[in-house]
C-alpha positions in Angstrom: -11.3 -10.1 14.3 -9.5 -8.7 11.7 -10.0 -4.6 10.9 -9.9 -3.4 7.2 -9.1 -0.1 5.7 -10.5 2.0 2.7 -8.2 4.2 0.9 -9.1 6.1 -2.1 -6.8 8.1 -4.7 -9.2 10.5 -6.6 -7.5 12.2 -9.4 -8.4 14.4 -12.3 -8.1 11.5 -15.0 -8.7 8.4 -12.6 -9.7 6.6 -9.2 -8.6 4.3 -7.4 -10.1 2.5 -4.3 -7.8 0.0 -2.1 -8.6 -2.1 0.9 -6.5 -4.0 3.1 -6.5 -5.7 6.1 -4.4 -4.6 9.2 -1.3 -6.9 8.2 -1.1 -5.1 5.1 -2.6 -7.8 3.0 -4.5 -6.4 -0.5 -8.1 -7.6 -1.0 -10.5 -4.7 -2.5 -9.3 -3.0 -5.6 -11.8 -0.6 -7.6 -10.5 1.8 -10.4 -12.3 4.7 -12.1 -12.3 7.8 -14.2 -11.8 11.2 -13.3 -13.3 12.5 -9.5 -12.0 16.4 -9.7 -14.6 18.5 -8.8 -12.6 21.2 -11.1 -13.4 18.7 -14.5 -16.6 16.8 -13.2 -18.2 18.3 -10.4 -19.3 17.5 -7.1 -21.6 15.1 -9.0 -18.8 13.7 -10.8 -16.8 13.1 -7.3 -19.7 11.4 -5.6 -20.2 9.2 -8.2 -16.7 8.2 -8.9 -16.3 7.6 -5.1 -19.5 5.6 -5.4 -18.4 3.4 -8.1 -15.2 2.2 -6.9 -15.7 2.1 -3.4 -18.5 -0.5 -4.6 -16.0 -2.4 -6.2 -13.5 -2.6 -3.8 -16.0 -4.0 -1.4 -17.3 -6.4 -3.4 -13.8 -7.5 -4.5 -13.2 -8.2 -1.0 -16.4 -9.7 0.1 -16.9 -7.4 2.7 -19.7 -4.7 3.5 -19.0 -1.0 4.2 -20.1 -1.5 8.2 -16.7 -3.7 8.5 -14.7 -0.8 7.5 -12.4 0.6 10.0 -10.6 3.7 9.0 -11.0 5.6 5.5 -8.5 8.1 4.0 -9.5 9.5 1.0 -6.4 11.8 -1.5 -8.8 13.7 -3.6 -7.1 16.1 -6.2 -9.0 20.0 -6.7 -9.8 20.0 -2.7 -7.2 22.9 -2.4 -9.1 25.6 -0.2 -10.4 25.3 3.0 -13.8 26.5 1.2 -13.9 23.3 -0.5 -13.9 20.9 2.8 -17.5 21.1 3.6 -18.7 20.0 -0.3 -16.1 17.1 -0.7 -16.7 15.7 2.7 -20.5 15.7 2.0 -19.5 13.5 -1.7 -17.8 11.4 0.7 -20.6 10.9 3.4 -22.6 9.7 0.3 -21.1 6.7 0.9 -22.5 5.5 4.1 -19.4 4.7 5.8 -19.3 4.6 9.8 -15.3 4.6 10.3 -13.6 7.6 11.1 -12.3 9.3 8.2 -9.8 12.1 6.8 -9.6 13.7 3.3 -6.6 15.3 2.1 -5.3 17.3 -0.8 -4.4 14.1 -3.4 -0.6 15.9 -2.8 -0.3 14.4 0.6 -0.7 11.1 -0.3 2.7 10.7 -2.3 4.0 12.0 1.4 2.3 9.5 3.4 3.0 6.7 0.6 6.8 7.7 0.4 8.7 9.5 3.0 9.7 6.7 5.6 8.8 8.7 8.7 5.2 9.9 7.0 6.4 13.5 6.8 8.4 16.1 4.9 7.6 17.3 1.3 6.0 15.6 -1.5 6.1 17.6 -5.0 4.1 16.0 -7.7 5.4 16.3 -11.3 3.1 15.2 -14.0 0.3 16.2 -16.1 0.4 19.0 -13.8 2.4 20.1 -10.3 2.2 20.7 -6.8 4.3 20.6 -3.3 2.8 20.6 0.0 4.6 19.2 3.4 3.8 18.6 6.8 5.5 18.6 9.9 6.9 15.8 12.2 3.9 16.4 14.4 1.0 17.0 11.8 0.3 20.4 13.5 1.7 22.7 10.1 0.6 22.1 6.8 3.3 23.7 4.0 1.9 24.2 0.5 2.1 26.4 -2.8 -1.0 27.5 -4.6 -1.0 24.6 -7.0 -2.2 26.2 -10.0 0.2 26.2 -12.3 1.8 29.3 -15.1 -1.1 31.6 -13.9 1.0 32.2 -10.2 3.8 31.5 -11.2 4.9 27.6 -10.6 6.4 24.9 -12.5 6.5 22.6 -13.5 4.7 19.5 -14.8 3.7 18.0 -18.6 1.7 21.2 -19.0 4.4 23.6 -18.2 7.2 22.3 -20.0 5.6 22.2 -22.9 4.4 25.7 -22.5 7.5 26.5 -22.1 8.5 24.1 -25.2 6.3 26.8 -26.8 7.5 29.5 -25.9 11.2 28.4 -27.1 9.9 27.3 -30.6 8.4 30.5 -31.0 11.5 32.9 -30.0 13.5 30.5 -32.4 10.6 31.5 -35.0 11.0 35.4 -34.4 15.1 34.6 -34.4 15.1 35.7 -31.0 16.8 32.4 -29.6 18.9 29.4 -31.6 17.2 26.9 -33.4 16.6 23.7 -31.3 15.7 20.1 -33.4 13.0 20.5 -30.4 11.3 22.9 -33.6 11.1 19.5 -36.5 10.0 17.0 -33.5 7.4 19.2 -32.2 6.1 20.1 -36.0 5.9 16.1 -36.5 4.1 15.1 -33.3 1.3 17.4 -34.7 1.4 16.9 -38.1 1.9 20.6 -38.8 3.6 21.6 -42.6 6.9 23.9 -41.0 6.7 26.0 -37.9 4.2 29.0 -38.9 2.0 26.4 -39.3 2.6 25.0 -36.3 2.4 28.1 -34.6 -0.4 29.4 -35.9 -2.3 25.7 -35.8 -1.5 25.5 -31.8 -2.3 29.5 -31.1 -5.7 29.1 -33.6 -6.7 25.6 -31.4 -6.4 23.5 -34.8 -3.5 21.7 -33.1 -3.3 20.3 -29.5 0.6 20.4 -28.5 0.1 19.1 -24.6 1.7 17.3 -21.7 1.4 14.1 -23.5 4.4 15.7 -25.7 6.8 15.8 -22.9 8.6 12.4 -23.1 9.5 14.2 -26.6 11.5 16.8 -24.8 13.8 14.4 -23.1 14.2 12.4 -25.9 15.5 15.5 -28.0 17.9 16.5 -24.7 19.3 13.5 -24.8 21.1 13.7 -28.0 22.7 17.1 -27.2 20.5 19.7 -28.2 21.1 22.8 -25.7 17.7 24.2 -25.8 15.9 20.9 -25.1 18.8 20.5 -21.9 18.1 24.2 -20.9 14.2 23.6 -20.8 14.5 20.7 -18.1 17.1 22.3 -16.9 14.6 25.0 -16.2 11.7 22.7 -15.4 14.1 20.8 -12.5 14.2 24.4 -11.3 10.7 25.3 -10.7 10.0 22.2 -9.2 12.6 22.9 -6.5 11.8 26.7 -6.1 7.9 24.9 -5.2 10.2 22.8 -2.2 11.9 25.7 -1.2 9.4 27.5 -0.7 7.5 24.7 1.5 10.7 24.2 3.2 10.3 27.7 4.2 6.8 28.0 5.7 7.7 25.0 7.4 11.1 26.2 9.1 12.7 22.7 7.5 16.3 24.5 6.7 18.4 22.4 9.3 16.8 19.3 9.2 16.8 15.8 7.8 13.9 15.1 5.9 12.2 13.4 2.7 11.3 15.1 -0.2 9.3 12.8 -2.3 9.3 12.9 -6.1 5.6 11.7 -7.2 4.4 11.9 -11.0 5.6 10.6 -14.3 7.6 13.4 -15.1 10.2 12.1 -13.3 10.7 9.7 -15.5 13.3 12.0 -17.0 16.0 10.9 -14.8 18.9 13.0 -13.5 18.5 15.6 -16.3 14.9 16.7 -14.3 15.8 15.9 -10.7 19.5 17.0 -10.7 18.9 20.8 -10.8 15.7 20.1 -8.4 18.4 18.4 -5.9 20.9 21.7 -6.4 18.1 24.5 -6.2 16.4 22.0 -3.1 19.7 21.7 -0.9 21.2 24.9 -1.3 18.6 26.1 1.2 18.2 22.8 2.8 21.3 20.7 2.6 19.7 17.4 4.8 16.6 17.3 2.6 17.0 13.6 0.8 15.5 12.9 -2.4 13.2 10.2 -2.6 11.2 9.0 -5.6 7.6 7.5 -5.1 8.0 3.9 -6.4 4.3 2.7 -5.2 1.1 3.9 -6.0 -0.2 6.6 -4.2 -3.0 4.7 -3.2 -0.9 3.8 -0.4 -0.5 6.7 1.1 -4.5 6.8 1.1 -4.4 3.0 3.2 -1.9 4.5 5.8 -4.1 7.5 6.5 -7.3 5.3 7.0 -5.1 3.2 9.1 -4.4 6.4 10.9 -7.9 7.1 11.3 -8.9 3.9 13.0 -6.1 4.4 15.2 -3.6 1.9 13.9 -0.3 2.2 13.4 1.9 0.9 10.6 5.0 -1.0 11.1 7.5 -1.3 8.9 6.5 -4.7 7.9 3.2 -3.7 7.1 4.3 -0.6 4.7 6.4 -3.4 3.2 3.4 -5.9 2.3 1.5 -2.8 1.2 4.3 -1.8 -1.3 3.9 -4.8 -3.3 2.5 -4.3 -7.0 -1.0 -3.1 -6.6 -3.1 -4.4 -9.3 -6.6 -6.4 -9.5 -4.7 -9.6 -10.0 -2.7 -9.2 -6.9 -5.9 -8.8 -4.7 -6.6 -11.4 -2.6 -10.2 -13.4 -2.6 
Protein backbone atom coordinates (compact mmCIF):
# COMPACT_ATOMS: atom_id res chain seq x y z
CA UNK A 1 0.00 0.00 0.00
CA UNK A 2 1.25 3.08 -0.99
CA UNK A 3 2.05 6.01 1.94
CA UNK A 4 1.38 9.73 1.08
CA UNK A 5 2.72 12.88 2.48
CA UNK A 6 1.36 16.43 3.38
CA UNK A 7 3.54 19.29 3.12
CA UNK A 8 2.46 22.78 3.54
CA UNK A 9 4.34 26.23 2.77
CA UNK A 10 2.46 28.92 4.82
CA UNK A 11 3.67 32.33 4.06
CA UNK A 12 2.79 35.87 4.77
CA UNK A 13 1.11 36.54 1.16
CA UNK A 14 0.28 32.77 0.24
CA UNK A 15 -0.19 28.85 0.90
CA UNK A 16 0.62 26.24 -0.49
CA UNK A 17 -0.38 22.50 0.29
CA UNK A 18 1.43 19.48 -1.63
CA UNK A 19 0.96 15.77 -1.44
CA UNK A 20 2.85 13.07 -2.85
CA UNK A 21 3.22 9.57 -2.76
CA UNK A 22 6.45 7.80 -1.40
CA UNK A 23 8.02 7.57 -5.08
CA UNK A 24 7.86 11.24 -5.28
CA UNK A 25 4.96 11.30 -7.55
CA UNK A 26 2.64 14.84 -7.21
CA UNK A 27 -1.09 14.31 -6.74
CA UNK A 28 -2.71 16.99 -4.14
CA UNK A 29 -2.08 20.57 -4.85
CA UNK A 30 -4.03 23.43 -2.79
CA UNK A 31 -2.87 27.10 -2.89
CA UNK A 32 -4.02 30.02 -0.64
CA UNK A 33 -3.64 33.51 0.72
CA UNK A 34 -1.72 34.63 3.48
CA UNK A 35 -1.34 32.16 6.89
CA UNK A 36 1.11 34.56 9.10
CA UNK A 37 -0.16 34.84 12.34
CA UNK A 38 1.78 38.38 12.39
CA UNK A 39 -0.86 39.70 9.28
CA UNK A 40 -3.88 37.35 9.93
CA UNK A 41 -3.87 35.75 13.16
CA UNK A 42 -4.12 32.51 14.57
CA UNK A 43 -7.63 32.51 12.94
CA UNK A 44 -6.21 33.49 9.75
CA UNK A 45 -3.51 30.39 9.99
CA UNK A 46 -6.12 27.86 10.88
CA UNK A 47 -8.16 28.72 8.22
CA UNK A 48 -5.68 28.98 5.47
CA UNK A 49 -4.26 25.51 6.64
CA UNK A 50 -7.94 24.41 6.47
CA UNK A 51 -8.56 25.54 3.04
CA UNK A 52 -5.77 24.08 1.27
CA UNK A 53 -5.14 21.09 3.00
CA UNK A 54 -8.86 20.44 1.84
CA UNK A 55 -7.91 20.95 -1.53
CA UNK A 56 -4.97 19.02 -1.76
CA UNK A 57 -6.95 16.07 -0.50
CA UNK A 58 -9.57 16.24 -2.60
CA UNK A 59 -7.24 16.82 -5.65
CA UNK A 60 -5.79 13.53 -4.80
CA UNK A 61 -8.82 11.61 -3.86
CA UNK A 62 -7.60 10.68 -0.71
CA UNK A 63 -8.91 11.32 2.97
CA UNK A 64 -6.75 12.88 5.74
CA UNK A 65 -6.60 9.13 7.74
CA UNK A 66 -4.33 7.95 4.68
CA UNK A 67 -1.81 10.59 5.43
CA UNK A 68 1.49 9.42 6.56
CA UNK A 69 3.81 12.15 7.62
CA UNK A 70 3.04 16.11 7.58
CA UNK A 71 5.57 18.88 7.59
CA UNK A 72 4.27 22.10 7.68
CA UNK A 73 7.02 25.66 6.85
CA UNK A 74 4.90 28.24 8.46
CA UNK A 75 6.44 31.88 8.23
CA UNK A 76 5.99 34.32 11.81
CA UNK A 77 6.49 30.97 14.02
CA UNK A 78 9.89 32.54 15.12
CA UNK A 79 9.85 32.07 19.07
CA UNK A 80 9.64 29.12 21.02
CA UNK A 81 6.47 31.02 22.64
CA UNK A 82 4.79 30.63 19.48
CA UNK A 83 4.94 26.58 19.22
CA UNK A 84 2.10 25.84 21.44
CA UNK A 85 -0.59 28.32 19.32
CA UNK A 86 0.55 27.25 15.76
CA UNK A 87 0.69 23.57 16.53
CA UNK A 88 -2.92 23.84 18.02
CA UNK A 89 -3.97 25.78 14.15
CA UNK A 90 -2.49 22.76 12.84
CA UNK A 91 -4.25 20.03 15.12
CA UNK A 92 -7.35 21.73 13.68
CA UNK A 93 -6.94 19.72 10.97
CA UNK A 94 -7.57 16.28 12.30
CA UNK A 95 -4.55 14.65 10.99
CA UNK A 96 -3.26 11.28 12.67
CA UNK A 97 0.43 11.22 11.10
CA UNK A 98 3.22 12.36 12.93
CA UNK A 99 4.02 15.73 12.22
CA UNK A 100 6.72 18.72 12.51
CA UNK A 101 6.40 22.47 11.99
CA UNK A 102 9.21 24.65 11.22
CA UNK A 103 10.10 28.23 10.77
CA UNK A 104 9.02 28.64 6.78
CA UNK A 105 13.17 29.43 6.64
CA UNK A 106 13.99 25.90 6.95
CA UNK A 107 12.21 24.71 4.25
CA UNK A 108 14.39 26.41 1.40
CA UNK A 109 17.20 24.19 3.45
CA UNK A 110 15.45 21.01 3.31
CA UNK A 111 14.20 21.85 -0.42
CA UNK A 112 17.79 22.87 -1.49
CA UNK A 113 20.97 21.79 0.22
CA UNK A 114 21.67 18.17 -1.23
CA UNK A 115 22.55 16.65 2.19
CA UNK A 116 19.32 18.44 4.00
CA UNK A 117 21.49 20.69 6.01
CA UNK A 118 23.62 23.89 6.17
CA UNK A 119 22.15 27.48 5.71
CA UNK A 120 19.24 28.77 3.94
CA UNK A 121 19.01 32.76 3.77
CA UNK A 122 15.80 33.91 2.26
CA UNK A 123 15.86 37.18 0.20
CA UNK A 124 12.59 38.59 -0.84
CA UNK A 125 9.85 40.70 0.25
CA UNK A 126 11.66 40.35 3.36
CA UNK A 127 14.92 38.24 4.85
CA UNK A 128 16.04 35.65 7.12
CA UNK A 129 18.93 32.91 7.64
CA UNK A 130 18.67 30.00 9.87
CA UNK A 131 20.86 26.55 9.60
CA UNK A 132 21.06 23.37 11.09
CA UNK A 133 23.53 20.96 11.71
CA UNK A 134 24.46 17.61 10.02
CA UNK A 135 22.79 15.91 12.90
CA UNK A 136 19.64 18.14 13.49
CA UNK A 137 20.68 18.57 17.13
CA UNK A 138 21.71 22.82 16.67
CA UNK A 139 19.45 25.09 15.15
CA UNK A 140 21.53 28.44 13.83
CA UNK A 141 19.32 31.53 13.30
CA UNK A 142 19.19 35.49 13.25
CA UNK A 143 16.28 37.39 14.76
CA UNK A 144 14.55 37.76 11.36
CA UNK A 145 13.06 41.01 11.78
CA UNK A 146 14.50 43.10 9.60
CA UNK A 147 16.13 47.28 9.90
CA UNK A 148 14.68 47.36 13.49
CA UNK A 149 17.91 44.81 14.74
CA UNK A 150 19.87 45.47 12.39
CA UNK A 151 19.58 42.85 9.24
CA UNK A 152 19.37 43.02 5.61
CA UNK A 153 18.36 42.60 3.33
CA UNK A 154 15.24 41.79 1.27
CA UNK A 155 12.63 44.01 -1.10
CA UNK A 156 11.86 45.99 2.05
CA UNK A 157 15.34 46.89 2.96
CA UNK A 158 16.80 47.84 -0.12
CA UNK A 159 14.40 50.10 -0.85
CA UNK A 160 14.71 51.60 2.57
CA UNK A 161 17.84 51.94 1.87
CA UNK A 162 16.90 53.18 -1.85
CA UNK A 163 15.38 55.91 0.45
CA UNK A 164 17.77 56.72 2.32
CA UNK A 165 20.28 57.44 -0.74
CA UNK A 166 17.59 59.60 -2.62
CA UNK A 167 17.28 61.63 0.32
CA UNK A 168 21.16 62.39 1.14
CA UNK A 169 21.26 63.14 -2.72
CA UNK A 170 18.28 65.63 -1.87
CA UNK A 171 20.17 67.32 1.27
CA UNK A 172 23.48 67.18 -1.28
CA UNK A 173 24.97 65.00 1.12
CA UNK A 174 25.78 62.09 -1.54
CA UNK A 175 25.93 62.30 -5.69
CA UNK A 176 23.01 62.22 -7.57
CA UNK A 177 21.99 58.68 -8.80
CA UNK A 178 19.25 58.32 -12.00
CA UNK A 179 17.95 55.92 -9.07
CA UNK A 180 16.26 59.78 -7.95
CA UNK A 181 14.07 60.27 -11.78
CA UNK A 182 13.12 56.23 -11.70
CA UNK A 183 12.04 56.27 -8.28
CA UNK A 184 10.04 59.75 -8.74
CA UNK A 185 8.28 57.97 -11.90
CA UNK A 186 7.33 54.60 -10.32
CA UNK A 187 5.24 56.83 -7.93
CA UNK A 188 4.01 59.30 -9.94
CA UNK A 189 5.61 62.03 -7.73
CA UNK A 190 6.23 65.90 -9.57
CA UNK A 191 10.40 66.06 -8.57
CA UNK A 192 11.93 64.67 -5.49
CA UNK A 193 10.52 66.99 -2.55
CA UNK A 194 7.55 65.71 -3.69
CA UNK A 195 8.52 62.48 -3.53
CA UNK A 196 9.98 62.81 -0.34
CA UNK A 197 7.58 64.33 1.28
CA UNK A 198 4.61 62.07 -0.48
CA UNK A 199 6.54 58.72 0.75
CA UNK A 200 7.47 60.32 4.50
CA UNK A 201 3.50 61.91 4.60
CA UNK A 202 2.15 58.07 3.48
CA UNK A 203 0.51 59.67 0.20
CA UNK A 204 3.00 57.48 -1.73
CA UNK A 205 3.85 53.77 -1.24
CA UNK A 206 7.65 53.30 -2.54
CA UNK A 207 7.97 49.32 -1.36
CA UNK A 208 9.67 46.00 -2.14
CA UNK A 209 7.74 45.76 -5.26
CA UNK A 210 10.27 48.63 -6.50
CA UNK A 211 13.30 46.56 -6.24
CA UNK A 212 13.60 44.98 -9.68
CA UNK A 213 13.88 48.97 -10.37
CA UNK A 214 17.17 49.03 -8.59
CA UNK A 215 18.86 46.50 -10.59
CA UNK A 216 17.59 47.71 -13.66
CA UNK A 217 19.16 51.34 -12.89
CA UNK A 218 22.68 49.25 -11.73
CA UNK A 219 22.84 47.80 -14.69
CA UNK A 220 23.46 50.71 -16.89
CA UNK A 221 26.35 52.04 -14.70
CA UNK A 222 25.01 54.14 -12.13
CA UNK A 223 27.39 53.90 -8.96
CA UNK A 224 24.87 54.46 -6.31
CA UNK A 225 22.43 51.93 -7.63
CA UNK A 226 25.76 49.26 -7.84
CA UNK A 227 26.76 50.47 -4.24
CA UNK A 228 23.16 49.78 -2.85
CA UNK A 229 23.30 45.95 -3.91
CA UNK A 230 26.58 46.01 -3.36
CA UNK A 231 25.44 46.76 0.13
CA UNK A 232 22.35 44.57 0.15
CA UNK A 233 24.76 41.35 -1.01
CA UNK A 234 26.49 42.36 2.11
CA UNK A 235 23.87 42.14 4.79
CA UNK A 236 22.66 39.06 3.41
CA UNK A 237 26.05 37.41 4.06
CA UNK A 238 26.88 39.13 7.44
CA UNK A 239 23.08 37.09 8.29
CA UNK A 240 25.25 33.64 7.05
CA UNK A 241 28.13 34.56 8.96
CA UNK A 242 26.69 34.99 11.64
CA UNK A 243 24.74 31.44 11.46
CA UNK A 244 27.96 29.96 10.37
CA UNK A 245 29.13 31.13 13.67
CA UNK A 246 26.63 29.73 16.26
CA UNK A 247 26.92 26.73 14.28
CA UNK A 248 30.81 26.29 14.44
CA UNK A 249 30.55 25.76 10.32
CA UNK A 250 34.06 27.68 9.67
CA UNK A 251 35.99 24.49 8.29
CA UNK A 252 33.53 22.82 6.62
CA UNK A 253 31.87 21.94 3.36
CA UNK A 254 28.38 22.91 3.28
CA UNK A 255 25.28 24.49 1.37
CA UNK A 256 24.24 27.81 1.68
CA UNK A 257 20.96 28.09 -0.08
CA UNK A 258 19.78 31.31 -1.77
CA UNK A 259 15.71 31.27 -1.44
CA UNK A 260 13.59 34.34 -2.56
CA UNK A 261 13.12 36.47 -5.62
CA UNK A 262 15.62 38.87 -4.84
CA UNK A 263 18.05 36.82 -6.18
CA UNK A 264 16.91 37.35 -9.15
CA UNK A 265 19.56 40.12 -9.42
CA UNK A 266 22.22 37.87 -10.50
CA UNK A 267 25.96 38.21 -9.64
CA UNK A 268 25.62 41.85 -8.81
CA UNK A 269 23.41 40.57 -5.35
CA UNK A 270 25.06 37.27 -4.72
CA UNK A 271 28.72 38.11 -5.58
CA UNK A 272 29.51 40.27 -2.48
CA UNK A 273 27.19 37.69 -0.43
CA UNK A 274 29.78 34.92 -1.79
CA UNK A 275 32.99 37.32 -0.69
CA UNK A 276 31.51 38.49 2.76
CA UNK A 277 30.23 34.36 3.12
CA UNK A 278 33.72 32.66 2.36
CA UNK A 279 35.96 34.95 3.96
CA UNK A 280 34.89 33.33 7.22
CA UNK A 281 33.93 30.11 5.70
CA UNK A 282 35.83 29.32 2.53
CA UNK A 283 33.96 25.57 1.76
CA UNK A 284 30.52 27.06 2.16
CA UNK A 285 29.04 26.54 -1.67
CA UNK A 286 26.45 28.67 -2.90
CA UNK A 287 23.36 27.17 -3.98
CA UNK A 288 20.30 28.84 -5.37
CA UNK A 289 16.74 27.33 -4.59
CA UNK A 290 15.38 26.44 -8.10
CA UNK A 291 12.08 24.50 -6.70
CA UNK A 292 9.44 25.49 -4.69
CA UNK A 293 9.80 25.46 -1.18
CA UNK A 294 6.98 23.38 -0.84
CA UNK A 295 9.36 20.71 -1.24
CA UNK A 296 11.22 21.10 1.46
CA UNK A 297 7.81 20.92 3.40
CA UNK A 298 7.17 17.08 1.51
CA UNK A 299 10.70 15.92 2.63
CA UNK A 300 10.10 16.79 6.22
CA UNK A 301 6.66 14.96 6.31
CA UNK A 302 8.58 12.21 4.73
CA UNK A 303 10.87 12.56 7.63
CA UNK A 304 8.15 12.34 9.96
CA UNK A 305 6.69 9.07 8.78
CA UNK A 306 10.00 7.75 8.95
CA UNK A 307 10.93 7.63 5.27
CA UNK A 308 13.73 8.47 3.71
CA UNK A 309 14.40 10.24 0.39
CA UNK A 310 16.56 8.92 -2.23
CA UNK A 311 17.99 10.83 -4.67
CA UNK A 312 15.60 9.72 -7.19
CA UNK A 313 12.75 10.60 -5.25
CA UNK A 314 14.05 14.40 -4.56
CA UNK A 315 14.48 14.28 -8.41
CA UNK A 316 10.66 13.43 -9.31
CA UNK A 317 9.75 15.86 -6.62
CA UNK A 318 11.76 18.75 -8.32
CA UNK A 319 9.72 18.66 -11.22
CA UNK A 320 7.44 21.92 -11.93
CA UNK A 321 4.90 21.96 -9.27
CA UNK A 322 1.83 23.36 -10.51
CA UNK A 323 -2.09 22.14 -10.48
CA UNK A 324 -1.63 20.91 -13.99
CA UNK A 325 1.20 18.65 -13.18
CA UNK A 326 -0.75 16.90 -10.39
CA UNK A 327 -1.66 13.66 -10.99
CA UNK A 328 -5.53 12.25 -10.83
Amino acid sequence: MKRYYLGVDVGATKTHALIAAENGQVIGFGEGGPGNHEVVGYEGLTKVLCDVTSQALTTAGLHKDQIAGAGFGVAGYDWPSEREPTLRAIESLGLQAPLEAVNDTILGLLAGASEGWGVAVVSGTGCNCRGWDKDRRREGRVVGRSLPVGEGAGGAELIAKVLEVIAHEWTRRSPPTQLTPVMIHHVGARDLTDLLEGVLEERYTLDASAAPLVFQVAATGDPVANEVIRWAGCELGELAKAVIRQLQFEPLAFDVVLAGSMYNGGPLLIEPMRQTIHALAPGARLVRLTVPPVLGAVALAMEQGGFKLTPLIRETLAQPVTPERVII
